[in-house]
C-alpha positions in Angstrom: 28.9 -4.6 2.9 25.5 -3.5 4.7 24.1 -7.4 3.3 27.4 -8.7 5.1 26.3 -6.9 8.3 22.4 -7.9 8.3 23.7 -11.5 7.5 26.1 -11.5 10.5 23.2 -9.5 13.3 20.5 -11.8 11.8 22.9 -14.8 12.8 23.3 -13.3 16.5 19.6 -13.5 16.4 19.0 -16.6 15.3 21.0 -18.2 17.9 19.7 -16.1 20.7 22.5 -13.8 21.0 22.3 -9.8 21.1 24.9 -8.1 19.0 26.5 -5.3 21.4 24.4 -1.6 21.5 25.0 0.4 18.5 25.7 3.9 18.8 25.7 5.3 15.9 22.5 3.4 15.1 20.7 5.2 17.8 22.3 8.8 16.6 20.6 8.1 13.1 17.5 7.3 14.7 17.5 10.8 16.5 18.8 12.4 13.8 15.9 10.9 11.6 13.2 13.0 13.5 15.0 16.5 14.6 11.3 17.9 15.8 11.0 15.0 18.3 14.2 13.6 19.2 17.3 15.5 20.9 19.7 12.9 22.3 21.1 9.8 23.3 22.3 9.7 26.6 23.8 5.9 27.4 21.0 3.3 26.7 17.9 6.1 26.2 17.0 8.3 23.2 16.0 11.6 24.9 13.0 13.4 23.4 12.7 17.6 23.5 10.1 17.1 25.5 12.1 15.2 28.2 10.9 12.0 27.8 13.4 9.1 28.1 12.9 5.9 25.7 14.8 2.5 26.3 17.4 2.0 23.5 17.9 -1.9 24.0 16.2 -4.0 26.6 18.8 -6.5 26.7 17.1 -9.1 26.1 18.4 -12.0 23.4 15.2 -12.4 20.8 14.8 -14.3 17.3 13.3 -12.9 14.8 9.5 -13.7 15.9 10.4 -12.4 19.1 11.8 -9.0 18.4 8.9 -8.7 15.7 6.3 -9.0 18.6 8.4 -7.6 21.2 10.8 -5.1 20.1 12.9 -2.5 21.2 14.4 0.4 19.5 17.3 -1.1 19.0 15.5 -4.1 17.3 13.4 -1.7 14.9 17.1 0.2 13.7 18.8 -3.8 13.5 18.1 -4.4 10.0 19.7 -2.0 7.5 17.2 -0.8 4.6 18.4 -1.0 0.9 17.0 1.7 -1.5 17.4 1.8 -5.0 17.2 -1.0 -7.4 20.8 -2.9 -6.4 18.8 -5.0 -3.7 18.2 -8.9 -3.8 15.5 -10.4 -2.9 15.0 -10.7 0.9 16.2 -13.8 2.5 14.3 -15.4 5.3 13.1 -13.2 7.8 15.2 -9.9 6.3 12.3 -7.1 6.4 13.6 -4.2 7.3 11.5 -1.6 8.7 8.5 -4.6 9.9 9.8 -4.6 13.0 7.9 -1.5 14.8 8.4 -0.4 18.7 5.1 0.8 19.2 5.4 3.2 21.9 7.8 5.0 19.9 5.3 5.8 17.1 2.3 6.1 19.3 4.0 9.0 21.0 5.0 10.6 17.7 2.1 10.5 15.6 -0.6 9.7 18.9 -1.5 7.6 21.2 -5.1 7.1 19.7 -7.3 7.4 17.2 -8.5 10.5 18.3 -5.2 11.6 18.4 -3.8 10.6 15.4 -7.1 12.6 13.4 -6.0 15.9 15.1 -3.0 15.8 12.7 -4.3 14.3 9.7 -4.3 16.2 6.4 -6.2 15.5 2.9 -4.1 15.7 -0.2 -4.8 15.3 -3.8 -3.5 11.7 -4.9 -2.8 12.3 -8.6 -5.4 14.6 -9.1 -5.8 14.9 -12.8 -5.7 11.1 -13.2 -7.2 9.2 -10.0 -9.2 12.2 -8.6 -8.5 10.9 -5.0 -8.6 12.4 -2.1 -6.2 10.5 0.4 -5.7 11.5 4.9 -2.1 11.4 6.2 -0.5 12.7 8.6 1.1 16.5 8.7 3.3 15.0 11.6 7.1 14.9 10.1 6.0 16.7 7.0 4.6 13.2 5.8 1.6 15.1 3.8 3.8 17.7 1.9 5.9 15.1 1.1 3.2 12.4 -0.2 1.6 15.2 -2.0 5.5 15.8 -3.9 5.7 11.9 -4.9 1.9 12.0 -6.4 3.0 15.3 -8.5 6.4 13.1 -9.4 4.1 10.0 -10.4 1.4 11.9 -12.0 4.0 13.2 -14.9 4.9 9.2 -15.7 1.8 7.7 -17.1 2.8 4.4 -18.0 2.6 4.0 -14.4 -0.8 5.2 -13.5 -2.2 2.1 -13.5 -0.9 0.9 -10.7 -1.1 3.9 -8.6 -4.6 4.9 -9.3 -7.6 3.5 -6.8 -5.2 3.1 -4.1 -5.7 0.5 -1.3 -5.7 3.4 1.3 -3.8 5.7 3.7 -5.3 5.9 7.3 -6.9 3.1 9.5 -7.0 3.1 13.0 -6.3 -1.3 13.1 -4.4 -3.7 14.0 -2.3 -6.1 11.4 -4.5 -9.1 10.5 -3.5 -11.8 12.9 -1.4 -10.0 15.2 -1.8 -7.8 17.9 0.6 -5.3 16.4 -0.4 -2.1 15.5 -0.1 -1.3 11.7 1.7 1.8 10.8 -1.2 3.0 9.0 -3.1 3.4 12.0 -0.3 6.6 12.3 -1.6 8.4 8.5 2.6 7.6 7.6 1.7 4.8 5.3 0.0 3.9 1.5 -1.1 1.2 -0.6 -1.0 1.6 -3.6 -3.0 -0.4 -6.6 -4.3 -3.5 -4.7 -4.8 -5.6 -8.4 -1.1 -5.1 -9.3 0.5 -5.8 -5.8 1.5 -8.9 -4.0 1.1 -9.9 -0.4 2.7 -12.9 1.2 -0.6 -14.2 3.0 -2.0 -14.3 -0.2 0.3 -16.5 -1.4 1.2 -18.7 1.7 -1.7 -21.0 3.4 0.9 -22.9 5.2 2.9 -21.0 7.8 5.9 -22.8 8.0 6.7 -23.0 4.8 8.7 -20.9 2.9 8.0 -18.3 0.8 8.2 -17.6 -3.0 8.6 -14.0 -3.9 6.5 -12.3 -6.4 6.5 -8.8 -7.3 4.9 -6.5 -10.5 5.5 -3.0 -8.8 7.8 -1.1 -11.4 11.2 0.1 -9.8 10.8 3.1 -11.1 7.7 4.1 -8.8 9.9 2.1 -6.1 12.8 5.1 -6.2 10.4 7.8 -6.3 8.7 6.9 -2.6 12.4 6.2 -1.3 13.1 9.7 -2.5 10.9 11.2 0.2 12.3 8.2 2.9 9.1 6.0 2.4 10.3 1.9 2.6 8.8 -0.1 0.4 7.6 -3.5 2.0 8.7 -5.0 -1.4 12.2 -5.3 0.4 10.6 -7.6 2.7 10.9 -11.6 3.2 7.5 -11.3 3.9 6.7 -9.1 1.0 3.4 -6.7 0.8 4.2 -5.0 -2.4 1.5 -2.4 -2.4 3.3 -0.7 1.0 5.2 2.3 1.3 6.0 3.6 5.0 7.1 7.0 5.9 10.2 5.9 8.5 13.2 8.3 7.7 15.7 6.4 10.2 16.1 3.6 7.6 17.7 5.8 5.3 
């Protein structure tokens, strides 16, 4: 049913037509982050602290366009499918890659600087890859990073691809874009680099489609979903090492 859904809003998109504002969409996304969010009230999400955030812009978008100019509504459009029942993405289905910016940047901060005064270090499988990873206390993303390392540390046929992880915090743009990557908030991890998958690694031609490839076990896949960390392994344009704290998706 949610596939029939994504199929029918990414046809609306695709032919330059915006599906009609969906409440209940924006409810989950408030109700996703009770610290920060209070209300929607008509096309706005309400924060506690008074600020007002445009739900939908209006505006008709395909796919390239709401990824490089979004709006809320655009970052809720595409439902996220945990567990192991998914199939593999279609074109353009990557739910959770399509990021408004200010939204995050006001939740986690609005700069480096800002995003450091929250930042944490927890042990990342301590007994086994003796790492010592930042993330952000913000949301309870720490505690609950820490919880899926304890979870992971018990399974060891899976430590190989979990230990020397690809990294937590980085103040950076996406390579290629001018979007902002979600680890620049401390709410996202790679994982093992040598037994992951990224689409630019496989594609040198833009236009052409692309082949998906995955090794990531499901197994480490339903832990991080757990805690509400997407995995960009759900993605059309797949980065399999990527987990992403975003709890609206869920």
């Amino acid at each position: 049913m949610m596939q029939r859904y994504w199929l029918y809003g990414m046809l609306l998109i695709s032919f330059g037509i915006k599906a009609q504002t969906n409440l209940p969409l924006a409810q989950k996304l408030v109700k996703a982050y009770p610290a920060y969010l209070k209300e929607v009230d008509g096309n706005y999400i309400v924060w506690k602290d008074g600020t007002r955030m445009l739900w939908d812009d209006g505006k008709t978008k395909t796919f390239n366009h709401a990824l490089n100019n979004p709006d809320l509504e655009d970052q809720m459009a595409q439902p996220y499918t945990p567990g192991e029942k998914y199939t593999i993405p279609t074109v353009d289905q990557d739910p959770g890659r399509i990021r408004y910016e200010p939204f995050f940047l006001k939740m986690y901060g609005g700069s480096k600087e800002e995003v450091e005064q929250n930042l944490v270090e927890i042990d990342w499988l301590p007994k086994t890859s003796h790492t010592k990873l930042k993330v952000t206390k913000v949301n309870g993303v720490a505690e609950k990073l820490q919880a899926i390392s304890k979870e992971l540390e018990a399974l060891p046929h899976l430590h190989k691809y979990l230990v020397d992880p690809g990294g937590t915090f980085s103040w950076r743009k996406i390579a290629a874009t001018t979007r902002m990557s979600n680890h620049s908030y401390a709410i996202a991890i790679d994982i093992n680099v040598k037994h992951s998958n990224y689409w630019q690694w496989e594609v040198k031609d833009s236009t052409a489609r692309i082949q998906y490839k995955n090794r990531i076990p499901m197994e480490i896949v339903k832990i991080f979903e757990k805690y509400d960390f997407i995995w960009g392994g759900k993605w059309y344009h797949y980065d399999t090492m990527h987990f992403e704290y975003r709890p609206e998706l869920f």
